[in-house]
Legacy VTK file of the C-alpha trace (Angstrom):
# vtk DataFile Version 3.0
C-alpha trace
ASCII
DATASET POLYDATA
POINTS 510 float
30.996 27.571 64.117
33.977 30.770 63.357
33.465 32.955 61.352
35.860 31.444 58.991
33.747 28.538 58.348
30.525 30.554 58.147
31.924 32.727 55.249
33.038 29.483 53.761
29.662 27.802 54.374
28.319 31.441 52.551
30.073 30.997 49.897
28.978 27.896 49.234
25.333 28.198 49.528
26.170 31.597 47.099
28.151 28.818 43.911
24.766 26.391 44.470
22.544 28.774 43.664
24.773 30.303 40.968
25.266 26.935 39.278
21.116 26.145 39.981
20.501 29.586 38.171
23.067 28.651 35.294
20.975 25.719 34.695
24.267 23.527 36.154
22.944 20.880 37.947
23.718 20.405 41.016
24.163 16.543 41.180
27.215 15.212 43.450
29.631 12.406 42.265
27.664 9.863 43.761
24.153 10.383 41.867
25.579 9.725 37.769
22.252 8.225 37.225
20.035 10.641 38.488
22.167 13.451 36.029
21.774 10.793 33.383
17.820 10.459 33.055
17.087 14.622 33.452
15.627 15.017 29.676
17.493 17.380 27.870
15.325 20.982 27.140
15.252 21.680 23.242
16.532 24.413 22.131
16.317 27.320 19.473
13.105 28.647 17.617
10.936 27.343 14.986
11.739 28.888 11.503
8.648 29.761 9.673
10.537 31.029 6.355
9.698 27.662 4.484
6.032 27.856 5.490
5.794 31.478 4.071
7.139 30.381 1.175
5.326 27.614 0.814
1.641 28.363 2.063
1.875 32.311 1.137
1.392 32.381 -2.477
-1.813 30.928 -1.864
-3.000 33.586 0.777
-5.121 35.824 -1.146
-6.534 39.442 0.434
-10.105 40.311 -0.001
-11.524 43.513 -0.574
-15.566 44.113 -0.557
-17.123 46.666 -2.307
-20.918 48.182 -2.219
-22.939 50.765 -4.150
-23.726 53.504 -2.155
-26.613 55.047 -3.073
-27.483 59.126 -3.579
-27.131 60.970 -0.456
-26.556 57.685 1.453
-23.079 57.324 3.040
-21.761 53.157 3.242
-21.993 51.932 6.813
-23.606 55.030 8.412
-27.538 55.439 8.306
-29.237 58.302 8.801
-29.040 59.250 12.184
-24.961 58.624 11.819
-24.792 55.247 13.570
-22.705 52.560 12.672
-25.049 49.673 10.601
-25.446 46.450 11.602
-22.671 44.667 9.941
-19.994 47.064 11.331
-21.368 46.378 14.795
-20.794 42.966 13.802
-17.321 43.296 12.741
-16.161 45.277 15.584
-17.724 42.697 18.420
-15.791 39.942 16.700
-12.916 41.712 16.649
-12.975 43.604 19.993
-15.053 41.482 21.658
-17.225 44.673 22.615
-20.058 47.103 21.000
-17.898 49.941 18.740
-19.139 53.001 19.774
-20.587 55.552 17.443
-17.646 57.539 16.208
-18.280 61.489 15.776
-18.947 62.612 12.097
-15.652 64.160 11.462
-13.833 60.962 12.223
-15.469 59.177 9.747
-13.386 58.134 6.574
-14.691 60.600 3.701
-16.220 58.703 1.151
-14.174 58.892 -2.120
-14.511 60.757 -5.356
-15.799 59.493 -8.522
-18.309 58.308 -10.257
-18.190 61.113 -12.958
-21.678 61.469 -12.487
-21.718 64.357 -9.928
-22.313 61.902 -7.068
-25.508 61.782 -9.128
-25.670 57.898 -9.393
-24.680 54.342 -7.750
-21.101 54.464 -6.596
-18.871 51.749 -5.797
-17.574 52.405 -2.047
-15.037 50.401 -0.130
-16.677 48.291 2.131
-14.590 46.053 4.366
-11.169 43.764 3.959
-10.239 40.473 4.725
-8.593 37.403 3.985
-9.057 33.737 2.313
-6.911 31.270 1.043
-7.257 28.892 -1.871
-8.610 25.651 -1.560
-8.071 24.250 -5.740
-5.816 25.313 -8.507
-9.362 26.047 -10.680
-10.127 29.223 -8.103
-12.012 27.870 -5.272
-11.068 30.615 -1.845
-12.652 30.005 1.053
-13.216 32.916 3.662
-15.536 34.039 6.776
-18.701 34.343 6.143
-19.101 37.493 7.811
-16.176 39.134 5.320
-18.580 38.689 2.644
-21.966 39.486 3.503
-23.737 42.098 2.367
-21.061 42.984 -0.266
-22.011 43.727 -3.666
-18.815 42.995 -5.362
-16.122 41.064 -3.976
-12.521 41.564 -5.198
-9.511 38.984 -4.496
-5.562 39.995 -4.638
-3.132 37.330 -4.870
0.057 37.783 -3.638
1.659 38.320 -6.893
-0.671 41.679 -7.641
-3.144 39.715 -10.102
-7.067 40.759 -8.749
-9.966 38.856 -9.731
-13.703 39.374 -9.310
-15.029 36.755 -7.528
-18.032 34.905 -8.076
-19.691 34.132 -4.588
-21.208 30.703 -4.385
-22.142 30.185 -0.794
-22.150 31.400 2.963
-23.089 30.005 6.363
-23.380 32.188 8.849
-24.475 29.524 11.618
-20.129 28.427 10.895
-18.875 31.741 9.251
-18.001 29.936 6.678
-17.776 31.072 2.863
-16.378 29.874 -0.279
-15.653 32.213 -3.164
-14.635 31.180 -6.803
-12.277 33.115 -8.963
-12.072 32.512 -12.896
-8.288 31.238 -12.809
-6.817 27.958 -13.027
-3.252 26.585 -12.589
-3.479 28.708 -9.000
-1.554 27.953 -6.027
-3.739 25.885 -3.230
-3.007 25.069 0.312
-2.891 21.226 1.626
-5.613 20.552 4.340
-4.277 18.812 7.619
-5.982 16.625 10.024
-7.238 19.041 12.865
-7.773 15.557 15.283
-3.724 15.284 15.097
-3.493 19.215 16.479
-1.632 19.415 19.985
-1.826 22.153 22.350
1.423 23.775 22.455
2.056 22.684 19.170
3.221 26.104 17.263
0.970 27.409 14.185
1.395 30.532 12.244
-1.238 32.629 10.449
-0.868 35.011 7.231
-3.637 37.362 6.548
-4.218 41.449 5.969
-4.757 43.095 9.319
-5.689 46.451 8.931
-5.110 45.597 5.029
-1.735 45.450 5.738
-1.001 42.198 2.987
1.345 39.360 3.645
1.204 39.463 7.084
2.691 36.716 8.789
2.402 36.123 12.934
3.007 33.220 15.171
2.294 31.432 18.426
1.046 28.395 20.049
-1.907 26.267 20.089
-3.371 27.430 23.767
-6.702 25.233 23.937
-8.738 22.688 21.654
-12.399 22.389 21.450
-12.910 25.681 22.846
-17.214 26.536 23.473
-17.424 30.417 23.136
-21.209 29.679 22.855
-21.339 29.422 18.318
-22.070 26.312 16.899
-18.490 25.040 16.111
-15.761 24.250 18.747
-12.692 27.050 18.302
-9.690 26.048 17.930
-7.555 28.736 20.504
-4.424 30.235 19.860
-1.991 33.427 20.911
-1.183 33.712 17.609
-1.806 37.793 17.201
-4.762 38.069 14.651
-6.361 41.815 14.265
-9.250 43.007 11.715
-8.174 42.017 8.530
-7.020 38.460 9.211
-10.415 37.040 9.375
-11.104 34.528 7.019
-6.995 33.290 6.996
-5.267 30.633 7.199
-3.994 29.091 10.683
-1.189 26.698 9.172
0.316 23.999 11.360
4.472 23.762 11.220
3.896 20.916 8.276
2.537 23.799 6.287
-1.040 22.438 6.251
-4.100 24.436 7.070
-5.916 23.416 10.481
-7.962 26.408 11.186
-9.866 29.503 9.320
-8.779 32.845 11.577
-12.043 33.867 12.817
-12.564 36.081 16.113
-10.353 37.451 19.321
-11.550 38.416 22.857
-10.630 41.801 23.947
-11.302 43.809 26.529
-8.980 46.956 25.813
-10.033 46.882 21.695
-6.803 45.675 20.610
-5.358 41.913 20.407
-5.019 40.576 24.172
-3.179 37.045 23.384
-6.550 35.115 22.806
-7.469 34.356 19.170
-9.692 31.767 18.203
-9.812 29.830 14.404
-12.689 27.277 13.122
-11.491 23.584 12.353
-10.510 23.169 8.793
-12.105 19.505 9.098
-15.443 21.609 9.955
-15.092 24.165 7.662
-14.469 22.034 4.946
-17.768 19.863 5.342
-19.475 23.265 5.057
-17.788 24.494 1.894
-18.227 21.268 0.369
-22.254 21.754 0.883
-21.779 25.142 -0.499
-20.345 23.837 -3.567
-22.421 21.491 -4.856
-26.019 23.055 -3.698
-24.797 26.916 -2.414
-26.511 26.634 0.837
-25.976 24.273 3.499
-28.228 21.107 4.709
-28.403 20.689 8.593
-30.389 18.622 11.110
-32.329 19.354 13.767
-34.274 17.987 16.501
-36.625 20.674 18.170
-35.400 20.443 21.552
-34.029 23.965 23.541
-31.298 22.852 25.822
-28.940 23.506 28.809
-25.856 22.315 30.427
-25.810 19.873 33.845
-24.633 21.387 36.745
-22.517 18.630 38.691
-25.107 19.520 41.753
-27.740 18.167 39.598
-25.719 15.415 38.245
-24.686 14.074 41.592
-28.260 14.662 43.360
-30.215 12.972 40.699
-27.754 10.025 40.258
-26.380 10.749 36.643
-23.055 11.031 38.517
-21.069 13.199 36.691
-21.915 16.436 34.649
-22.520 15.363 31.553
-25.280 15.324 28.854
-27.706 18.169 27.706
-30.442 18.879 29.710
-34.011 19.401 27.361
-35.697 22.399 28.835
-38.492 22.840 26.184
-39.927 20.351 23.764
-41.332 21.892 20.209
-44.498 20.616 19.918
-45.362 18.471 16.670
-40.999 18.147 16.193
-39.102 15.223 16.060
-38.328 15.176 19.570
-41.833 15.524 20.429
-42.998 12.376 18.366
-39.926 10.538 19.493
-41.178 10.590 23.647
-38.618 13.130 24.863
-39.646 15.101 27.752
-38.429 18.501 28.947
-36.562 17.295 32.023
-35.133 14.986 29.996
-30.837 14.787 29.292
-29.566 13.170 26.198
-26.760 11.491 26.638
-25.644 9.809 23.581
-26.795 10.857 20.271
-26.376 8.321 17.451
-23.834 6.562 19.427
-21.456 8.983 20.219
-21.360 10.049 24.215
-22.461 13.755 24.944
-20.120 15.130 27.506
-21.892 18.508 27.057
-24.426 20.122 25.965
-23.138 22.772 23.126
-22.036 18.998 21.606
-25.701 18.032 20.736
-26.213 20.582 18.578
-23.332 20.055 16.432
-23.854 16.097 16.093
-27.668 16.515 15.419
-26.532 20.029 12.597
-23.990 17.282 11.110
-26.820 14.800 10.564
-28.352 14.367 7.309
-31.900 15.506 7.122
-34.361 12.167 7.197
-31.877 9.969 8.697
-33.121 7.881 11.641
-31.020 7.571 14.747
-30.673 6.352 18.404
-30.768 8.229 21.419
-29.919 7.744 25.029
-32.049 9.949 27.329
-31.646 9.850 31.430
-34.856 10.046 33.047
-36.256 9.321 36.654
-32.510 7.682 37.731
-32.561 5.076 34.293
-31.247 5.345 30.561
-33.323 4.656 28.203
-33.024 4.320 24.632
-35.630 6.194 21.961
-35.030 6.462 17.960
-35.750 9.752 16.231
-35.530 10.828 12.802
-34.133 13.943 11.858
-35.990 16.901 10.358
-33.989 19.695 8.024
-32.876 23.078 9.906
-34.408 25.562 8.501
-34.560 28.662 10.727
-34.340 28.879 14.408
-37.599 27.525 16.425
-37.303 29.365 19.540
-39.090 28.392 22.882
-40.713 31.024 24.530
-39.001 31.929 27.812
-42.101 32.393 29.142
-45.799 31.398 29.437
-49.068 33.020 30.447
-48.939 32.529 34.215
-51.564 29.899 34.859
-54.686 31.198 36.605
-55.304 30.572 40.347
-56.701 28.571 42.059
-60.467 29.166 43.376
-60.183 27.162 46.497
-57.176 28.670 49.195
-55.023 25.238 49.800
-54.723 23.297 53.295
-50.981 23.102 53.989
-50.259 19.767 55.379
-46.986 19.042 57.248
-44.807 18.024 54.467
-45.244 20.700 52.748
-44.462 22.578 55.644
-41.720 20.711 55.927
-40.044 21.212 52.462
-41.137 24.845 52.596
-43.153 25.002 49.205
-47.446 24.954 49.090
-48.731 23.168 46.145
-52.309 22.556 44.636
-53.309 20.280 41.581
-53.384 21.238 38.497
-56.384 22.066 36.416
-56.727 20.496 32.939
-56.564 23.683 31.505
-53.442 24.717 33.456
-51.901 21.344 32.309
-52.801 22.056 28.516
-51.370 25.404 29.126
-48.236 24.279 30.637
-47.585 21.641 27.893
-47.252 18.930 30.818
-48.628 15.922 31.288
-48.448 15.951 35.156
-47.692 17.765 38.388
-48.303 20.454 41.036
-48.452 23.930 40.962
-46.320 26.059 43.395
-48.921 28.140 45.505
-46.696 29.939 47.865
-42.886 29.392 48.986
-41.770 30.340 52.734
-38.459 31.713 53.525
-36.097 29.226 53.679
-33.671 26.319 51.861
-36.488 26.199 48.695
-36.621 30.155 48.301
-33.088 30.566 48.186
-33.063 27.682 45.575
-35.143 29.997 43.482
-38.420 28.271 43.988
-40.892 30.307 42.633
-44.635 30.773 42.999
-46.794 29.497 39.827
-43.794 26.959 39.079
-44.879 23.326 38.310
-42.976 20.437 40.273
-42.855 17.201 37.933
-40.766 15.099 39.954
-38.652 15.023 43.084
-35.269 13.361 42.831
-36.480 10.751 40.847
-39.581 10.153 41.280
-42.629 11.675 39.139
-45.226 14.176 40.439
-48.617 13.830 39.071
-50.541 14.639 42.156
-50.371 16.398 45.988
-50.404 12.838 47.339
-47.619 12.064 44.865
-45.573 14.803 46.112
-46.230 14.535 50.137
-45.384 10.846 49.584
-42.113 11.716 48.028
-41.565 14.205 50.274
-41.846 11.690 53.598
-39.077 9.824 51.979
-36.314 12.198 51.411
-33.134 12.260 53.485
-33.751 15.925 54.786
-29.842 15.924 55.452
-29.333 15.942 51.718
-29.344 18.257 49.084
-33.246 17.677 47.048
-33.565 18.069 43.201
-36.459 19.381 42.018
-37.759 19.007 38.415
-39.801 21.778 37.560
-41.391 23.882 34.377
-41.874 27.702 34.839
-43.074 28.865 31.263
-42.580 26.613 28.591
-38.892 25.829 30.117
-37.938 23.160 32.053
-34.913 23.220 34.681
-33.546 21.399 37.577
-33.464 23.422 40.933
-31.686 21.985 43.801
-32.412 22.927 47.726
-29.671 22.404 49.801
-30.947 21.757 53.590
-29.469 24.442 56.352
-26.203 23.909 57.531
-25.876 22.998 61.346
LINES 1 511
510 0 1 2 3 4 5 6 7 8 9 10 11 12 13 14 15 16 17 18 19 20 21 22 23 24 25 26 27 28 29 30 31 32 33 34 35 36 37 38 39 40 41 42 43 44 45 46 47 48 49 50 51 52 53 54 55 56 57 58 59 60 61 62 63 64 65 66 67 68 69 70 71 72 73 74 75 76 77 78 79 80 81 82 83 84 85 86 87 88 89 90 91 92 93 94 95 96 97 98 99 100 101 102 103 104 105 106 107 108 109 110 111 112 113 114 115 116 117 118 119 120 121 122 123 124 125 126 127 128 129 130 131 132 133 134 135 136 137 138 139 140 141 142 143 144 145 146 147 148 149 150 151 152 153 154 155 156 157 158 159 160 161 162 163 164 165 166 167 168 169 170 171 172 173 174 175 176 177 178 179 180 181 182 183 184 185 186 187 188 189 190 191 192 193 194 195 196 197 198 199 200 201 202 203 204 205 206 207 208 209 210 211 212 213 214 215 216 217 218 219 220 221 222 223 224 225 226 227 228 229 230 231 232 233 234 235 236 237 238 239 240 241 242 243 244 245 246 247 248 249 250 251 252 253 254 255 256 257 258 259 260 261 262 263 264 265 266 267 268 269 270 271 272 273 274 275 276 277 278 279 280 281 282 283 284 285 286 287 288 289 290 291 292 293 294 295 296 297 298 299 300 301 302 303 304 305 306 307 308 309 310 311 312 313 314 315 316 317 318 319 320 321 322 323 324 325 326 327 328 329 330 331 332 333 334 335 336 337 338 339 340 341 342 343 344 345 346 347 348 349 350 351 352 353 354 355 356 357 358 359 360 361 362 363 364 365 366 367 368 369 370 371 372 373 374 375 376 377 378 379 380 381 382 383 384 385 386 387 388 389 390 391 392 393 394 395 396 397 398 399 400 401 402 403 404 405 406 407 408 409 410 411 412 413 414 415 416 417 418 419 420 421 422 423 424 425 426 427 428 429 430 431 432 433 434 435 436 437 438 439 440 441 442 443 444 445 446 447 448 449 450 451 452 453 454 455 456 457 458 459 460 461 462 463 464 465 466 467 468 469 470 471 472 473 474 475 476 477 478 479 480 481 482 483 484 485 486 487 488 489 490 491 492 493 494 495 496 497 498 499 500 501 502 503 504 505 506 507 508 509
């Protein structure tokens, strides 16, 4: 090739790429079709000025008030910490502990009273924001922008403040509704949350920093989001800061889909991750609230955990899915409907479980009394058990651990499958079984180095089955033990405490 043709071939290569960054495409002549069926890339920018004008009027901020006492100072007790509720607000909002700020930086509080500072004061307390479900003064919030206040005071957008009347919170949602003595008001319209899209854009209005009528916007980044609270999160990038919580998230129809609830932060300010509760939820809570002012919810008496897919897979369930019960309450539903710790529910009332932080929600939404079916996996089958449904009324929490059961007066004879596996074991006293809560198996005596210690195989744990096959006895577990594939990985169903978990030893790789 000259040198002639290799500038030409230069420049040529140098217009593709010019016309491929232009967004040109490069088709030749001969390809009409291919040009033809590239879809088209929209363009321009939502305009949000017809939601504001539609949905803001009804976007109310909310200002909380408390008495502060003689010679106590609101939020600050008397060492100069921060109280609890603070603490609260800032983990929400930061997503870590606020720090104890030094005396002088603490806001002053403010004079009045004409008392001397003699008597009760009211103090500014917090700020927030709601929005109005009915034209007769129904405002709906966060829970936590609300608690604890002794007077809570609602702007609307047009400068007219009302005292509201609070009717009900949950703090298991965060949910709270308000009422305000007004009618003809402004109210949102409520949109269906199971129509939301990720990417899909939303826009929020709220009061950060008290700042009122502020609008922001952004995308829908994630549905169904578990941060580990009882409702799924709706997840957004929308930028929400203290003072937005308890707003609207309104969808580009102008309907509400979400209440503006928490962000995660690691620098203190708003990262890009913002997360709002499901209008659809929200509003079966504030609907409780306003006909009884507290909320009815179900429960079982089971302490769960997810399923690992090592689990799944090694104990035949196949996929991760389910709830895995660690800990029956004894005397609960659960308990007089045969569920076993070890046990995973896998439908509840006929809906599928896919995991576990979805059990609690179906079995909170349940009425109280009501009698359903359950699907339980247990010893590689499904079986089907009916329960009725007992009222939440505070949390029963398992113990995470038990007295260790006392040893053993007789020093066990190791026989070669044990050996083999790497775990001693000895029966089980009836005492030690009463204490235990278990109906059957063998206790761990001593672990060797090996495939079951790194499992985490513990001494004073209590086998109940291998794979799936129930341990009631030594003999049951050498048998089962002499029929394992010792080139695959071996669940083991075991109690340690009052808990039950799956632990699975993977052999040595050779």
């Amino acid at each position: 090739m000259s040198r002639t043709d290799w500038k030409n071939n230069l420049r040529g290569c140098g217009l593709a790429m010019a016309l491929a960054f232009a967004g040109v495409a490069a088709f030749t002549p001969a390809s009409p079709a291919l040009a033809q069926s590239a879809p088209q890339p929209r363009t321009g920018l939502p305009d949000f000025t017809e939601l504001v004008d539609q949905v803001g009027p009804a976007v109310v901020n909310i200002r909380t008030l408390e008495r502060a006492r003689s010679g106590a100072r609101p939020g600050a007790g008397g060492n100069g910490e921060m109280d609890e509720e603070m603490q609260e607000f800032f983990r929400r909002f930061f997503g870590v502990p606020m720090p104890n700020a030094p005396r002088g930086q603490r806001p002053t509080p403010p004079r009045g009273g004409g008392n001397g500072g003699g008597g009760d004061e009211e103090q500014p307390r917090g700020v927030g924001s709601g929005f109005i479900l009915t034209q007769d003064g129904y405002v709906m919030t966060n829970a936590h922008v609300v608690e604890g206040a002794d007077e809570v005071i609602v702007t609307l957008p047009d400068k007219r403040e009302f005292k509201a009347k609070p009717i009900g919170a949950d703090k298991r949602t965060d949910v709270a509704l308000v009422k305000i003595e007004a009618t003809g008001l402004p109210a949102v319209r409520v949109g269906d949350v199971s129509k939301l899209k990720v990417g899909e854009w939303v826009m929020a209005i709220g009061s950060p920093f008290g700042l009122e009528n502020t609008v922001t916007a952004g995308i829908v980044s994630a549905k169904g989001r578990d941060t580990g609270d009882y409702l799924p999160f709706i997840q957004t990038d929308v930028a929400i800061n203290p003072g937005n919580s308890g707003g609207p998230l309104i969808n580009m129809r102008g309907e509400v889909i979400g209440i503006n609830s928490q962000i995660y932060s690691r620098s203190g300010g708003f990262m890009g991750i913002s997360f709002a509760i499901p209008i659809d939820e929200a509003s079966r809570v504030a609907e409780q609230l306003r006909v009884s002012g507290r909320v009815q919810r179900g429960r079982i008496g089971v302490q769960i955990d997810q399923v690992t897919r090592d689990v799944a897979e090694s104990i035949g369930l196949g996929r991760p899915q389910g709830a895995l019960v660690r800990s029956v309450e004894s005397g609960s539903p659960a308990d007089k409907a045969g569920i076993e710790a070890g046990d995973i529910i896998t439908r509840f009332n006929g809906t599928a479980i896919e995991r576990a932080s979805d059990l609690p929600r179906m079995v909170g939404n349940t009425k109280p009394g009501s009698k359903v079916n359950m699907s339980v996996f247990r010893r590689g089958g499904s079986r089907d058990l009916q329960i009725t449904v007992a009222e939440f009324e505070q949390e029963a929490t398992a113990r995470a651990g038990g007295s260790k059961p006392s040893a053993p007066e007789m020093k066990p004879q190791v026989s070669p499958a044990q050996q083999q596996i790497g775990i001693v074991v000895t029966e089980l006293t009836p005492a030690q079984k009463k204490e235990s809560k278990v109906k059957g198996g063998v206790r761990v005596e001593s672990v060797a180095e090996g495939a079951a210690a790194r499992a985490g195989v513990r001494e004073g744990d209590i086998i109940t089955a291998i794979g799936n096959t129930e341990i009631n006895s030594v003999k049951d577990f050498e048998a089962a033990v002499a029929k394992l594939d010792k080139s695959k990985p071996i669940p083991l169903l075991l109690r340690r405490g009052e808990l039950a978990s799956y632990l699975v030893i993977r052999p040595p790789r050779g």
